[in-house]
C-alpha positions in Angstrom: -18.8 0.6 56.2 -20.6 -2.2 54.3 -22.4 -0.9 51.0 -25.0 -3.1 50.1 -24.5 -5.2 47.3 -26.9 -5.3 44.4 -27.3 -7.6 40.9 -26.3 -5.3 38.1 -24.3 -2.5 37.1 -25.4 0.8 38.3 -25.8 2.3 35.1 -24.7 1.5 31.6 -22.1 4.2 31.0 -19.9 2.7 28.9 -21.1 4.5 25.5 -20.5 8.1 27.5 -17.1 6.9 28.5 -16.3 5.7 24.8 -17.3 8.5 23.7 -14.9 10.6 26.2 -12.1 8.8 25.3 -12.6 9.0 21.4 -12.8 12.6 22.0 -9.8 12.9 24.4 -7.6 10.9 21.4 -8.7 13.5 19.0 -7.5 16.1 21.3 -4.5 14.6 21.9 -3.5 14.1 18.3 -4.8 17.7 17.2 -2.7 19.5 19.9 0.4 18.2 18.9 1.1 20.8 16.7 3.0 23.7 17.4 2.0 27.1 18.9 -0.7 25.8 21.3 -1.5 27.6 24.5 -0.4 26.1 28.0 -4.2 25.4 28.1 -4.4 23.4 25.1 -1.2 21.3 26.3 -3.1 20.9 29.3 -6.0 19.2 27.4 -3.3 17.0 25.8 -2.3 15.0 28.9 -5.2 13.3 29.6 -8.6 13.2 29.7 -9.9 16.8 30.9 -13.4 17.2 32.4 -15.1 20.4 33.4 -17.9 21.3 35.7 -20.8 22.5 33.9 -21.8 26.3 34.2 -18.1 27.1 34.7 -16.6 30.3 33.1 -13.8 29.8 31.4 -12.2 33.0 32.7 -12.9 31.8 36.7 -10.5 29.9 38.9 -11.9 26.5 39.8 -9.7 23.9 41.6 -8.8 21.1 39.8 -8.3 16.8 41.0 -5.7 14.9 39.0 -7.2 11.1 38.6 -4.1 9.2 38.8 -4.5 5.5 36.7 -2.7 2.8 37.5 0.5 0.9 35.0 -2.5 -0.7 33.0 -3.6 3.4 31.7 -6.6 4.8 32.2 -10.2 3.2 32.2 -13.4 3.6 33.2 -12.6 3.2 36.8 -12.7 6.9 37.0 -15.6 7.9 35.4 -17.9 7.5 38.3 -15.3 9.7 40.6 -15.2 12.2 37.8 -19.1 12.6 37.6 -18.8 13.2 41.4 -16.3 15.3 41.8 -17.3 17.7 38.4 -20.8 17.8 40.4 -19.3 19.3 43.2 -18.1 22.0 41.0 -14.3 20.7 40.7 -12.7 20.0 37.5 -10.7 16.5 37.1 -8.3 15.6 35.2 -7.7 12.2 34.3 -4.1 11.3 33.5 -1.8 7.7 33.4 1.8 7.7 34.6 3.2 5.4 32.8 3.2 4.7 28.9 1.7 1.9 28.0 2.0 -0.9 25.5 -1.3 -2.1 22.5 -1.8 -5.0 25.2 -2.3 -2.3 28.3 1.5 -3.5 29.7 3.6 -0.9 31.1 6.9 0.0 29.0 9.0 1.3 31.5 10.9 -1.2 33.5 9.4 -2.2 37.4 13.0 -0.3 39.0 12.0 2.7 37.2 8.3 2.9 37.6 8.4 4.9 40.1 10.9 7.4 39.0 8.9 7.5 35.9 5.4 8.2 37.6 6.7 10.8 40.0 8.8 12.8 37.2 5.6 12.6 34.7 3.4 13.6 37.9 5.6 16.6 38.3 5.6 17.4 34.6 1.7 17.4 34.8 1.4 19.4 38.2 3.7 22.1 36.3 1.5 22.4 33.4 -1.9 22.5 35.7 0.0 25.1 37.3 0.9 27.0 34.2 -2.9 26.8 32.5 -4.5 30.0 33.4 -7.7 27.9 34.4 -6.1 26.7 37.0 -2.8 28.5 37.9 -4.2 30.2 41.2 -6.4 26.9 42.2 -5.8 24.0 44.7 -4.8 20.8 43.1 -6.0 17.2 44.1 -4.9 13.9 43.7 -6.9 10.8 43.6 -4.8 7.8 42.6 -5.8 4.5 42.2 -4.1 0.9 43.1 0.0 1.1 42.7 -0.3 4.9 41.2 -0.9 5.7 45.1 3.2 5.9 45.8 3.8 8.5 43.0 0.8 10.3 44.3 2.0 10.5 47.9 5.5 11.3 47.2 4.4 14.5 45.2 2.2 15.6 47.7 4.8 15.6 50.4 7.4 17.6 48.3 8.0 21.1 49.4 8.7 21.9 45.9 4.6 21.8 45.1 4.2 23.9 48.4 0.8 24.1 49.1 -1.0 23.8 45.7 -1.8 20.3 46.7 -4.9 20.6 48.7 -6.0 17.4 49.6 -4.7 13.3 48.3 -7.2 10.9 48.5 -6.2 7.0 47.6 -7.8 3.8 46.9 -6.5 0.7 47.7 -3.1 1.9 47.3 -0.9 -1.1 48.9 -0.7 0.2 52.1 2.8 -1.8 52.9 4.1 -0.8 50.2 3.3 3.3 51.2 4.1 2.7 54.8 7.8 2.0 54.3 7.6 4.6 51.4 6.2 7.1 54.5 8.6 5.7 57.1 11.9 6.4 55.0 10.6 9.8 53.9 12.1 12.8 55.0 8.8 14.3 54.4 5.1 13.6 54.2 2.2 15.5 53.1 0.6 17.9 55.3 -2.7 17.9 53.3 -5.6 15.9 54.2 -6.1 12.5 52.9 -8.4 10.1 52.3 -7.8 6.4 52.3 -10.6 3.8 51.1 -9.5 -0.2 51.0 -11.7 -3.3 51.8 -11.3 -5.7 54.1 -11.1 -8.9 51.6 -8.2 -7.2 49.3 -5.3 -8.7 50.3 -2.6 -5.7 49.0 -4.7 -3.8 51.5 -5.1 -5.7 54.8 -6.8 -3.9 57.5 -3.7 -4.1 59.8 -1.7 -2.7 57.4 -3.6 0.4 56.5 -4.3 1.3 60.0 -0.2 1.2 60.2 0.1 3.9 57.3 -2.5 6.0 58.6 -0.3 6.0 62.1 2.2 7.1 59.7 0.5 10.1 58.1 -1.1 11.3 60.7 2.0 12.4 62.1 1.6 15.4 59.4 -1.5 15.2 58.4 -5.1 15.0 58.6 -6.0 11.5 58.1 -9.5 9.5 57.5 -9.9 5.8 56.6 -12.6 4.2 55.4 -12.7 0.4 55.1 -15.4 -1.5 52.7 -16.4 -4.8 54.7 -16.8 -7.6 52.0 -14.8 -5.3 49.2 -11.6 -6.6 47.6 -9.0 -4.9 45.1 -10.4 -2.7 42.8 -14.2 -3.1 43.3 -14.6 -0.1 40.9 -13.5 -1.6 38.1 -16.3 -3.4 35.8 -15.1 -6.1 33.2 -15.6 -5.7 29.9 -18.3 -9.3 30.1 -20.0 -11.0 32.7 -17.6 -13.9 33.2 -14.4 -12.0 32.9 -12.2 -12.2 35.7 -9.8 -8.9 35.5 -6.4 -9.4 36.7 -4.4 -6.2 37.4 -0.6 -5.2 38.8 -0.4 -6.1 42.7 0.9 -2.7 44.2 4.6 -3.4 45.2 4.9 -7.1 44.0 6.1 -6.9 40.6 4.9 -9.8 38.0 2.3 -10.7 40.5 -1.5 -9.9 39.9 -5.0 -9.4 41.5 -8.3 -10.3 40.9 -10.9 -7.2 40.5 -13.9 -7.8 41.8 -16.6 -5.2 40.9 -18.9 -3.8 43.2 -21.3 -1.4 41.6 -22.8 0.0 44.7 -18.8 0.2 47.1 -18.1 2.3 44.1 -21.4 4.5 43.9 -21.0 5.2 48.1 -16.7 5.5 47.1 -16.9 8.3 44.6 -19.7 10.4 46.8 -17.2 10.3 49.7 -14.3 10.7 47.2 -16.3 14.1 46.0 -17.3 15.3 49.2 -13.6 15.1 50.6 -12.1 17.0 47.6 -15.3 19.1 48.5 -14.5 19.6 52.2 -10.6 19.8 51.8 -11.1 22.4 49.5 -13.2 24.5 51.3 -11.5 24.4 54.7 -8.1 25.1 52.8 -9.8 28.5 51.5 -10.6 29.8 55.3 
C-alpha cells in the first residue's frame, strides 16, 4: 500500500492533545488519594478516552495504546480518534517511567521485565473497572513497546480477554526470536503495519515474524511503500529531525519521518481491525 503523500499536516491537533494531557495530569494527581474506586485508578494510568454517547453503566471493549520508552505523545491521538469513533474506548498508557528529558529510567536488561509486569498491572486493573470488567481488551503498541505487548497477549494467564494485538513498526527481528523461543504465542488476531524504508522493520524480516504467528494466529500485514520508522510521529517544528530508541539495539536511534497521510490511512485500518476483531470474537 502506498498512501499518497501530501505538504502539510492533516490537521493542527496539537491544542486538543495539550489539552488532553493537562487534563490527564490533573487526574493523575487528584486520584492519588485514598479511597478511590477501581475506576478512578483506572483513570490514573494513563490517558483514558471514551466513545461519545456511551453509558457509563454499559460494557464497551476497551484498546490499551502502548507508547514507546520515550512516554506517551501525540502519536496516538489520531488512532484514538479512530478507534473511539468506532465505539471502542482507548486507553493510552507508557511502560516505562520516564526521566524530565523523555529518557527511560529503568535499565535496557530490565526494560522488558519492567514493561511486561506494568502491562500486567494495567490489564488487571482494566479488568477490575466495572466499565470494562466483562469487555475484550486490545493492544496497539508502538515501536520497541511491541515485545511487551506480544508477550502479554500470548500468556494464558490473560485467557481470552485479549481480543485482538495490532503493532506498528515493532522491530520485527527483534519479535521474531522473541516468538521463536516462546513456549506460547497469541491466538488473537494481529495486525502488523511497517514501511518498506524503516530499516528496524525490513520487509524480509516482517514477512519472517508473520510465518511465526501465523502458526497460532490470525495474521495480516500491511507494508507502507516509501514509509520509514515512525511516520506518525510529527516534530514539534519544521526542521526538527526526531530521533527515537531503535527497537532491540540499545543506545542506538532512528530518525522519524512524518507522514501525515500513512498515518491518516494507518489509524482507519488500525480502527477497523479493533472493529472487526472485536466483532467476530462476539459470534
Amino acid at each position: 500500500m502506498k498512501p499518497q503523500r501530501r505538504a502539510g499536516p492533516r490537521r493542527d491537533d496539537r491544542l486538543q492533545g495539550l489539552a488532553r494531557l493537562l487534563l490527564g495530569a490533573v487526574l493523575a494527581i487528584a486520584l492519588l488519594a485514598p479511597g478511590r474506586s477501581a475506576a478512578a485508578d483506572l483513570d490514573a494510568l494513563g490517558l483514558l478516552w471514551l466513545p461519545q454517547g456511551t453509558a457509563p453503566s454499559t460494557p464497551i471493549a476497551i484498546v490499551i495504546a502502548l507508547h514507546a520508552s520515550t512516554g506517551i505523545d501525540s502519536r496516538g491521538w489520531p488512532y484514538g480518534d479512530q478507534v473511539t469513533a468506532a465505539g471502542i474506548a482507548v486507553l493510552h498508557v507508557e511502560l516505562l517511567e520516564n526521566s524530565a528529558d523523555g529518557l527511560a529510567v529503568a535499565a535496557a536488561v530490565d526494560n522488558v521485565a519492567v514493561a511486561g509486569a506494568r502491562l500486567t498491572m494495567v490489564i488487571d486493573r482494566v479488568a477490575a473497572d466495572p466499565r470494562f470488567a466483562k469487555a475484550l481488551v486490545g493492544l496497539l503498541a508502538f515501536g520497541e513497546s511491541g515485545q511487551a505487548a506480544l508477550l502479554a497477549a500470548a500468556d494464558p494467564a490473560h485467557g481470552d480477554r485479549i481480543g485482538a494485538l495490532a503493532l506498528l513498526y515493532p522491530g520485527c527481528v527483534t519479535l521474531a526470536a522473541t516468538a521463536a523461543t516462546a513456549t506460547t504465542r497469541p491466538r488473537s488476531p494481529v495486525l502488523l503495519l511497517h514501511g518498506d524504508a524503516d530499516p528496524s522493520n525490513q520487509p524480509a524480516e516482517c514477512s519472517a515474524l508473520v510465518g511465526l504467528l501465523a502458526r497460532s494466529a490470525p495474521v495480516r500485514r500491511r507494508q507502507y511503500a516509501g514509509a520509514g520508522y515512525a511516520w506518525d510521529l510529527p516534530p514539534h517544528g519544521p526542521y526538527e529531525t526526531v530521533r527515537l530508541p531503535w527497537p532491540g539495539r540499545h543506545g542506538s536511534l532512528l530518525a522519524a519521518s512524518h507522514w501525515p497521510q500513512a498515518t491518516e490511512v494507518a489509524a482507519t485500518e488500525v480502527a477497523a481491525f479493533f472493529a472487526e476483531s472485536f466483532a467476530a470474537h462476539r459470534q
